[in-house]
N, C-alpha and C positions, 0 to 999 in steps of 0.2 A: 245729099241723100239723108234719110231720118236715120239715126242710130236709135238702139233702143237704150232706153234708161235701166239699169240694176240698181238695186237697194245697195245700201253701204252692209257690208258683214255687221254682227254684235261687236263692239270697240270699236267703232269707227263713226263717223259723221260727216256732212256735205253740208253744205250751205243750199240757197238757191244759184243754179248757173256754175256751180265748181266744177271742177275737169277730175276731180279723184276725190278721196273720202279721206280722212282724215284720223288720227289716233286719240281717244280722249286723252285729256290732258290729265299731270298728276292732278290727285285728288278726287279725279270723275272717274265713271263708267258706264258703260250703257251696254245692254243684257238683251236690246231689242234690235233688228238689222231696220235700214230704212230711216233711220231717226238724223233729225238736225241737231239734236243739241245731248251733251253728254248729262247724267246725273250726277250731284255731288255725291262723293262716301257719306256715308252716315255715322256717325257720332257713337258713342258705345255707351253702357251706364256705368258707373262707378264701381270700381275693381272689374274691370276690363275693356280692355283695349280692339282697335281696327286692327285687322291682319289682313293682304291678299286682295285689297282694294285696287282696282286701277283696269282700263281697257274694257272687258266685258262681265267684270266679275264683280258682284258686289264685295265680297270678304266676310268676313268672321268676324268674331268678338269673345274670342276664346278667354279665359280667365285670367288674372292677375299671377303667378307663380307665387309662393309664401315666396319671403321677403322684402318682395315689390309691393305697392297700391295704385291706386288711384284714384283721388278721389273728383267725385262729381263728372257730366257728361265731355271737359273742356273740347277739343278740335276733332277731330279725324284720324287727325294723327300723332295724338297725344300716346305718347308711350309710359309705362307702369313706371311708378318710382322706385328708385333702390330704397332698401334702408340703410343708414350710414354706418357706416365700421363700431364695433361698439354694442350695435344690437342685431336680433335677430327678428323674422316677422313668426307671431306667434300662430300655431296652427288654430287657437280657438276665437283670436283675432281676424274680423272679417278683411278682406284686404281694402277696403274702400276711404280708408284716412289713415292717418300717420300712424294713429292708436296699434296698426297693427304691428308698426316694430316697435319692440319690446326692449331694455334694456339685459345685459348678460347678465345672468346671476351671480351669486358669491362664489368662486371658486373654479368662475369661464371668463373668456374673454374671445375677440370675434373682428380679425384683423381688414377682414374684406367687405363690400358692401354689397348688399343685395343677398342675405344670403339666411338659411332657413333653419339654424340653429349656430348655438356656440361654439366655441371649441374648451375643453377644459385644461386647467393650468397641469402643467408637468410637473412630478416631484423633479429633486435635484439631487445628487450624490453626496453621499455621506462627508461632514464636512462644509456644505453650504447649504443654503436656504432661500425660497423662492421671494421674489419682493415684485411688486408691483405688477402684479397680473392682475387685470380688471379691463374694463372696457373693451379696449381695441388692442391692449399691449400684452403678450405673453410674460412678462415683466423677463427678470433675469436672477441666475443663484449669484448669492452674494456667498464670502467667506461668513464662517464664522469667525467671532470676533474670540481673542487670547481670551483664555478663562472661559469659554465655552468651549462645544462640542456637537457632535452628530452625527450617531455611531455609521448608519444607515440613510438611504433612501424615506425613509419612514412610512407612513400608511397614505400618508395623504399629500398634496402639493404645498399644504399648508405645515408640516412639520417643523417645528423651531430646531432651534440649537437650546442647549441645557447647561446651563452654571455647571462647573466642576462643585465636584459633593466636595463636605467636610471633609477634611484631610488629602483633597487634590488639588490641583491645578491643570495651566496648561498655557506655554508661555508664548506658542504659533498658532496663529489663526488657521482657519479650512480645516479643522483636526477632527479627528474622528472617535476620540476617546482623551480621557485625562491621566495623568502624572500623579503617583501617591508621593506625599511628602516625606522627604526622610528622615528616620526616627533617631530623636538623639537618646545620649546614652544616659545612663542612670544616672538622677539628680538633676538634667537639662532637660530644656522643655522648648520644642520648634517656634519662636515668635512670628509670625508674618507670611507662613507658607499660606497658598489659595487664592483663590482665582486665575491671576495670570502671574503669581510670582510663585518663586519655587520657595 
């Protein structure tokens, strides 16, 4: 006896003579019931990407996130690039080439990739001092070295350590103030007190 023929739903497809209809394949879809052959995804333009492609759906092309790019139309399924550890993507930076990550400024640095600002360097505790913060490294407090000092945290990440003044010292590192030299007595006079000797 004749059966009747049904269309294939949207996301599906039949050949001629098939027994069942079929699922597009990745990469395709098809938005119309009845049809033999699926659609490719379409392609996105530069600073943004396919999203939500596949069965009966065509998908999006929703924007690039700051940090990420992309540039020019490549595959379907080309996804946004991070920016590498180190820099950030700058918001006045269009996201469609590398240009838009940016390196960290003086005084940041920026451990992770893909990501849409820096982070800024920590001070350190009275007694050490920040070293090597840049790019991608939060650096780390060093001691201060004998003969210097640091009373405080200081104002900024950047705060040194300070020579002992005339007439101090200071004979252990990490310290956070200096040693007055001790005063000799009428007629004698201190040779050699400062910096890191007493």
């Amino acid at each position: 006896w004749d059966a009747l023929c049904a269309d294939c739903e949207v996301g599906k497809i039949s050949s001629d003579g098939a027994k069942k209809c079929s699922d597009c394949a990745s990469g395709t879809y098809q938005n119309d019931s009845g049809e033999s052959a699926c659609k490719d995804c379409s392609t996105c333009n530069a600073g943004h990407f396919r999203t939500g492609c596949g069965l009966s759906k065509p998908g999006t092309c929703p924007e690039c996130v700051h940090g990420t790019f992309k540039a020019g139309l490549q595959t379907h399924d080309a996804v946004c690039t991070k920016c590498i550890a180190g820099k950030y993507g700058h918001v006045n930076h269009i996201m469609t080439a590398e240009s838009h990550c940016v390196s960290c400024p003086v005084g940041h640095y920026q451990p992770a990739d893909g990501q849409a600002a820096c982070l800024a360097c920590a001070t350190c505790p009275g007694g050490q001092y920040r070293t090597g913060c840049s790019g991608s490294s939060q650096g780390t407090c060093a001691p201060c070295a004998a003969g210097t000092f640091k009373a405080n945290a200081g104002a900024d990440w950047s705060a040194k350590c300070t020579p002992c003044a005339t007439g101090q010292y200071q004979t252990w590192p990490s310290s956070t103030s200096c040693e007055s030299c001790n005063k000799c007595g009428a007629g004698q006079i201190r040779d050699g007190c400062g910096a890191a000797s007493p």
